[in-house]
N, C-alpha and C positions, 0 to 999 in steps of 0.2 A: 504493500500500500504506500510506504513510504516514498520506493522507490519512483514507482508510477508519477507520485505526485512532485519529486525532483524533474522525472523527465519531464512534464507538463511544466515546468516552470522553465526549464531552458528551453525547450519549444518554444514559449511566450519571449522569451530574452533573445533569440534569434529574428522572430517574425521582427518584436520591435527594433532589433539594431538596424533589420533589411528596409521596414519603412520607415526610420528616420535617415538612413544614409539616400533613399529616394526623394525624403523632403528636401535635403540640402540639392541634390542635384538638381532637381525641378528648378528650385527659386538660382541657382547658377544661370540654367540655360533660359528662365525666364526673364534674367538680366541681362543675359547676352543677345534674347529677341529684342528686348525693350530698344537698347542702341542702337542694334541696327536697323530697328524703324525710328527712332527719334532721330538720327544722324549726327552731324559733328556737331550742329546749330544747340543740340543738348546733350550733349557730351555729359556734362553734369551729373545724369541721372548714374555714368560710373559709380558714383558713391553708392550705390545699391548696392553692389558684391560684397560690402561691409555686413549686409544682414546674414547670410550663409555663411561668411566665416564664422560668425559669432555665434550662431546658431547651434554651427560644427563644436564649436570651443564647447560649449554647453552641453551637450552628449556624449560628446567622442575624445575630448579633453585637446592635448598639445599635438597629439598626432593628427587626428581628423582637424581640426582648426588651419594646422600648417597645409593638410595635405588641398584643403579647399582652398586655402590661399594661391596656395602653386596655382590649382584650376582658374582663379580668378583670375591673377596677373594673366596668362595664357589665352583664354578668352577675349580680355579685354586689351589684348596685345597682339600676337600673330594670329591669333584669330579672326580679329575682327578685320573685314575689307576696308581696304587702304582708303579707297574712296568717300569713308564714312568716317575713317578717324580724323581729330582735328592736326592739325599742321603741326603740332606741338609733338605729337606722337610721333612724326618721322625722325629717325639714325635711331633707334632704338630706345627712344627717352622714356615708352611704355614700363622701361625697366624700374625706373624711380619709382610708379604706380606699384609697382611686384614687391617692391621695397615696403613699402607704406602696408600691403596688404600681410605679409610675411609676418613683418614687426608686429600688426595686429591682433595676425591668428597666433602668434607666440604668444604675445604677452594673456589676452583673452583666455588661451589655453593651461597660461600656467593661474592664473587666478581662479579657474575652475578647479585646478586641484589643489589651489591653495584652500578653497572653500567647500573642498570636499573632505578637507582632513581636519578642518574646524568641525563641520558637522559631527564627523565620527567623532573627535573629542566628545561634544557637547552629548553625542550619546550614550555616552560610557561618564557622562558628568550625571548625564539625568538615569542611567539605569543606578549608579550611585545611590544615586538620592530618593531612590524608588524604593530599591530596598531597605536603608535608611526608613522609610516614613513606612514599608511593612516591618520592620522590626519594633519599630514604634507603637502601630495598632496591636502587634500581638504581647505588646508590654503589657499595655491596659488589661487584654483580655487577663495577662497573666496573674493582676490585680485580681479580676473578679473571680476568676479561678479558685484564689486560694480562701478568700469567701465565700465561695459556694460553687462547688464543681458542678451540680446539677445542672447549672442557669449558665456554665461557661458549654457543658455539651449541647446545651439546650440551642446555643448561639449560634456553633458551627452548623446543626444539623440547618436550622433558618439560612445560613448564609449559602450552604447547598445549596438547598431548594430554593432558594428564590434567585441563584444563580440560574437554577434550570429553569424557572418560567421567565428570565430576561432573555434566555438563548433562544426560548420560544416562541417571544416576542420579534426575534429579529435585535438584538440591541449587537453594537458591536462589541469591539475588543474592550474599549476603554472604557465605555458603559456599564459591561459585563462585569470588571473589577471594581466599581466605585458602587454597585449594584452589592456584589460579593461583599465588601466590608463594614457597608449599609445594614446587611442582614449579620454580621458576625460581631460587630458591637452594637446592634440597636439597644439592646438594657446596659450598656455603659454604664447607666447613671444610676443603674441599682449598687455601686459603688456607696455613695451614699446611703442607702437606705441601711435605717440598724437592722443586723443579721436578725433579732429579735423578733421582727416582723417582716424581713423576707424568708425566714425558714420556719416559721410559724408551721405546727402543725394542726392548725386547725381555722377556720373560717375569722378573715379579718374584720375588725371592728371599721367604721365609715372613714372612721380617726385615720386607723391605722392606713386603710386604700387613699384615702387621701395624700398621705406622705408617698406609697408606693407612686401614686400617678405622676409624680415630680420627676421620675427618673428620664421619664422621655425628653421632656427640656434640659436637663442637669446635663446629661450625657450628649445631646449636641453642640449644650453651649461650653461643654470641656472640650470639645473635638475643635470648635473654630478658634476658643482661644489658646489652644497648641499649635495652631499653623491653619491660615485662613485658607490652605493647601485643601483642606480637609472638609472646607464648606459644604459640598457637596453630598459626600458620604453623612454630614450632618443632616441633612435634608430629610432620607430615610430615617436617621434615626428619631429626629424630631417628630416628628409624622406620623408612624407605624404605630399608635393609639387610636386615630382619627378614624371615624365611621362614615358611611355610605351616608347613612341620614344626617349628618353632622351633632350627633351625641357625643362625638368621643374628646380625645383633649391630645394637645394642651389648647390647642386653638381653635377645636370647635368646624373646622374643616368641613365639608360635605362634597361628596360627586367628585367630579374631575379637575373640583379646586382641590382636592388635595392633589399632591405631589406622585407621580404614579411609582416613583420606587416607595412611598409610604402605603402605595394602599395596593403595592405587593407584598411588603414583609408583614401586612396586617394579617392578609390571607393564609400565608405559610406561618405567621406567627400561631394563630389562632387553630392552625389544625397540628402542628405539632406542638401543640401545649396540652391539646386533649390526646394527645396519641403517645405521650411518654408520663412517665411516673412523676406526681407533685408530693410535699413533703406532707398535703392534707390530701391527696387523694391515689388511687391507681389510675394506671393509663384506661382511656377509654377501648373497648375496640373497633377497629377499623372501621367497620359498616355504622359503628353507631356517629361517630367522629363526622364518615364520611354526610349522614344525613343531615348534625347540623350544620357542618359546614355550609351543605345546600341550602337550607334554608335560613341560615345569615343573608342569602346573595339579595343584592337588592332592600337591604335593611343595615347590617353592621358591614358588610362587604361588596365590592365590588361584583357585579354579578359575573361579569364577561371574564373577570380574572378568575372569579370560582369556576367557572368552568371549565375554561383554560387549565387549573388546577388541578380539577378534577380527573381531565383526561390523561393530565401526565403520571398520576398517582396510580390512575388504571394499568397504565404501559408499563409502571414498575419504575419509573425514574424517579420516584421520591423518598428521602430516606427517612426512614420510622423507625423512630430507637427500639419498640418489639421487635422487628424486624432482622436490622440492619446492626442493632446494639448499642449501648450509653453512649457510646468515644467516639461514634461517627461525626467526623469530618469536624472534629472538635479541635484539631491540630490544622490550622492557617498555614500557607505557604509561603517561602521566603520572597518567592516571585511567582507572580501570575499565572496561570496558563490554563487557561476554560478546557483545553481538551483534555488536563490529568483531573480537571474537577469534574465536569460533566459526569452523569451517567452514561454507559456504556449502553449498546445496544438498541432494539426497541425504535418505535417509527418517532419522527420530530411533527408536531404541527405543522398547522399551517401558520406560517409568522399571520398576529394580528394586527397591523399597524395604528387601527383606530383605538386598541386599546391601553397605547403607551403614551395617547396623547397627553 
């Protein structure tokens, strides 16, 4: 599989080198029509050939720059009929022209690799600094861990699953990881809360849910004031309380004003909170989970995401700590990669795009 899929990429890096070394040719010999119908009187329009060198410098770097320089000077020198160049171009003066173009495609060509080896720096600055800021979010988790492992397995399995219904929605790379970290700190801010009343074994006082519901603000506004890098991934976590009917908090939210990574980790929140063991109750089972799930849709939940949800829970791509076991996907990666987190196997939706709006 892997291999197939290198060959399909140098197939792709072939066609494109074959049609950008065409583009440059074209617009050559489309300069070299232009003159010989503009004639000596616009001579001027020479300064075209400058676009295809530069063009060359741009893809093909010092070599291809130089090499369409040559073409140009040639062209626009023994090429062109005598009768159409201006007066200036006779004893060979075209060559100062070859000069001018030469210099061009050098210089062009080496700034393209000068700005090609800045890039790679700045990539190897920012993969740097990427895993820097995941070593970071898997600090916190490690925080909440050691207060309550429950609620730190509880996180991963959420950041799973709501990986897998962003993949199903169509989201890309970068979506997919800010989606990912969304779901595996959204209780952040159960840091705060006294252990007293997050491990409670038995049914919370108004008192006590009240402090609990703080955690969803606490834990986004710890995340932006660690690095406003992080905004984002705060968005979900602030949010992922917020109800379809706008019951829920911190803001009261409703519909497609909420934020659509919050009112995915609400959905995935919500059916693995009944599908894994709490310190006051056992897991739900599956079919019963999956009923209210359904009949949340369109009241605490997004309907089109419970569906969505639904289907992928059928295919076997959602993990359920009865299932699948406490630790799943409780351990965050040092770097990204959707295809070692994804589920394996099993058919993908249809992307819904109307419902990431």
């Amino acid at each position: 599989m892997k291999d197939s899929l290198l060959l399909r990429r140098r197939k792709r890096t072939v066609w494109t080198f074959s049609f950008q070394a065409l583009v440059v040719a074209f617009l050559v010999l489309l300069c070299w029509l232009v003159l010989v119908w503009a004639g000596a009187a616009h001579f001027v329009l020479v300064h075209a050939l400058y676009i295809p060198i530069l063009l060359a410098a741009f893809w093909f770097r010092r070599a291809g720059a130089l090499a369409t320089a040559v073409v140009a000077a040639y062209v626009a020198g023994p090429l062109l009929p005598w009768d159409i160049a201006p007066a200036v171009y006779a004893n060979n003066a075209w060559l100062i022209r070859a000069g001018f173009f030469l210099a061009t495609g050098a210089l062009s060509g080496h700034l393209s690799v000068v700005l090609d080896d800045r890039y790679d720096r700045l990539r190897e600055v920012y993969g740097s600094v990427t895993h820097l800021y995941a070593r970071t979010l898997q600090g916190f988790m490690r925080l909440l861990e050691y207060k309550d492992e429950e609620t730190s397995a509880h996180c991963g399995r959420v950041a799973r699953n709501a990986l897998t219904v962003g993949h199903a929605l169509g989201f890309e790379r970068q979506r997919l990881e800010t989606l990912y970290w969304s779901g595996y700190l959204h209780d952040l801010g159960k840091l705060a809360t006294p252990a007293s009343i997050l491990l409670k074994p038995s049914s919370l006082t108004d008192a006590e849910y009240d402090v609990i519901k703080q955690h969803a603000a606490i834990g986004a506004e710890l995340l932006v004031g660690v690095s406003p890098a992080f905004r984002e991934i705060a968005v979900g976590v602030r949010h992922h309380h917020e109800r379809w009917d706008g019951r829920g908090y911190p803001d009261g939210l409703s519909h497609r004003d909420i934020p659509v990574f919050g009112r995915i980790l609400s959905v995935v929140d919500v059916f693995e909170a009944m599908t894994s063991d709490r310190p006051y109750r056992k897991a739900l089972p599956i079919e019963e989970a999956r009923a209210i799930l359904a009949d949340g849709a369109g009241k605490q939940l997004d309907p089109d995401l419970v569906g969505l949800f639904l289907e992928l829970e059928a295919d076997g791509k959602v993990h359920i700590e009865g299932r699948d076991g406490k630790h799943t996907g409780m351990e965050a990666p040092d770097t990204f990669d959707p295809e070692e987190l994804l589920p394996k196997g099993g058919r993908r939706p249809a992307a819904r795009q109307a419902v990431a709006a």
